[in-house]
C-alpha positions as CSV (number, residue, x, y, z in Angstrom):
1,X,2.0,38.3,-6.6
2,X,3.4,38.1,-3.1
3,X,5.6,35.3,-1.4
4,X,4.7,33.7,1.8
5,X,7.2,34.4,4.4
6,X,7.2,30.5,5.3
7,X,7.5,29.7,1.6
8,X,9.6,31.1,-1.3
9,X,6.8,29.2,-4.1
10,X,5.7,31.8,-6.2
11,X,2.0,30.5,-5.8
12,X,2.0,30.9,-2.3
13,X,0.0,34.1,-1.6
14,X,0.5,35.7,2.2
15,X,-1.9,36.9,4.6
16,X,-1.8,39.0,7.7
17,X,-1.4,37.2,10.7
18,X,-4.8,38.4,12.5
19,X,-5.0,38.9,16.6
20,X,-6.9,35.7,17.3
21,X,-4.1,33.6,15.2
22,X,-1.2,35.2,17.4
23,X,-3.5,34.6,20.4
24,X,-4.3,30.8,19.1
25,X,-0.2,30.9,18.8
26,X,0.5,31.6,21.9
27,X,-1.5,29.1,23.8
28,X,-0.1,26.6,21.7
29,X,3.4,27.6,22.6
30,X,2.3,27.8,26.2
31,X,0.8,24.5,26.1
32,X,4.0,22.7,24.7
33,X,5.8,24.6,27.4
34,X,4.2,22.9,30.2
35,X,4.1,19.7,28.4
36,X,7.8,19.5,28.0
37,X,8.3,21.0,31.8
38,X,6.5,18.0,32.8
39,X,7.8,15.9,31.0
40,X,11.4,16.4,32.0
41,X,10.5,17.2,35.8
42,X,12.6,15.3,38.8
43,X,9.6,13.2,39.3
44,X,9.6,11.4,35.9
45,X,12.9,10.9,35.5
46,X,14.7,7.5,35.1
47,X,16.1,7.6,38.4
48,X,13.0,8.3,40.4
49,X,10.6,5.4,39.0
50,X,13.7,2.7,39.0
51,X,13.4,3.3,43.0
52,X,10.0,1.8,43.1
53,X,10.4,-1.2,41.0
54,X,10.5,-4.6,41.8
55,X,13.6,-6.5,41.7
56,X,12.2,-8.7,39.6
57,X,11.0,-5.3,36.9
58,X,14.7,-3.6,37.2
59,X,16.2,-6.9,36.4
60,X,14.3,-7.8,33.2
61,X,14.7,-3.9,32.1
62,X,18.3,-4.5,32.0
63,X,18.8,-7.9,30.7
64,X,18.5,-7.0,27.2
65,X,19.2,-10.5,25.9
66,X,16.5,-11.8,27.8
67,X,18.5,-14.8,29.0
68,X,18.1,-14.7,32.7
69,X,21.1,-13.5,33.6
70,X,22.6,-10.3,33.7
71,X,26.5,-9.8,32.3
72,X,28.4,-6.5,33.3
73,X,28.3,-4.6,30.2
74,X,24.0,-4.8,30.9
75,X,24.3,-4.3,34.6
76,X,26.3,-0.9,33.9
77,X,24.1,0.0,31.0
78,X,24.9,3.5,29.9
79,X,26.4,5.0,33.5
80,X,29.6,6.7,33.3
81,X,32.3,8.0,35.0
82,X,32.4,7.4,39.1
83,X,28.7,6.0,38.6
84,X,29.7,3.4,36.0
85,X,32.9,2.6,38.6
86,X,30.5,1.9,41.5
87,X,28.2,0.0,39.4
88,X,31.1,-2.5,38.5
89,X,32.1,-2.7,42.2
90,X,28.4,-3.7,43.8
91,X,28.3,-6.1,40.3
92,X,31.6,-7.8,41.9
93,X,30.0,-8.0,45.4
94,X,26.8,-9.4,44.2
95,X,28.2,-12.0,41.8
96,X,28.5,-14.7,44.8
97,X,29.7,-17.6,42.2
98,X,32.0,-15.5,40.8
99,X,30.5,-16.5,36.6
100,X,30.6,-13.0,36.1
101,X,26.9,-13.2,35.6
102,X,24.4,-11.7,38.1
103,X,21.0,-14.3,38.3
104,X,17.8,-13.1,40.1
105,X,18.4,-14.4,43.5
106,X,22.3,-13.1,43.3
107,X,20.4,-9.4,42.5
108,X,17.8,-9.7,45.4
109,X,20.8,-11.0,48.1
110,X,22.8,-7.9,47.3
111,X,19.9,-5.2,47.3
112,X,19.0,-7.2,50.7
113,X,22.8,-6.7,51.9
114,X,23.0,-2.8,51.4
């Protein structure tokens, strides 16, 4: 008895791999291909859709708490480096009250001021 090349189970028996399977293959390859290029294209990235949300849809995305308020650590989320830098400086300029706690209103003033 022979073993499958996918399986070394003694019960396995193989077959040839016929034309229309490697052709059945392929498309299926193909298909994931472009799926995957789409999916990972500039237009659906992060970055892109946060530009055409409402202040009122980027701010609830980041407060992860849910309590209407937004502290540093979930205004700069997961940016790094220079961006997570710049991030804490407009967070500084927008915090009006100086609570270190960004509300709403103290969001939509700042976006308003740049």
């Amino acid at each position: 008895m022979r073993h499958s090349r996918f399986s070394s189970h003694p019960e396995t028996t193989t077959y040839p791999v016929t034309r229309f399977e490697r052709k059945h293959m392929k498309k299926k390859m193909m298909a994931a291909t472009l799926f995957y290029a789409l999916l990972l294209s500039p237009g659906m990235t992060a970055f892109s859709q946060d530009q055409k949300r409402t202040p009122e849809e980027s701010f609830a995305r980041m407060d992860k708490n849910a309590d209407k308020k937004l502290s540093l650590e979930e205004f700069v989320g997961r940016k790094q480096g220079d961006k997570a830098d710049k991030a804490k400086a407009n967070f500084k300029k927008m915090d009006k009250n100086q609570d270190e706690f960004l509300t709403l209103e103290e969001m939509k003033a700042g976006r308003k001021a740049k």
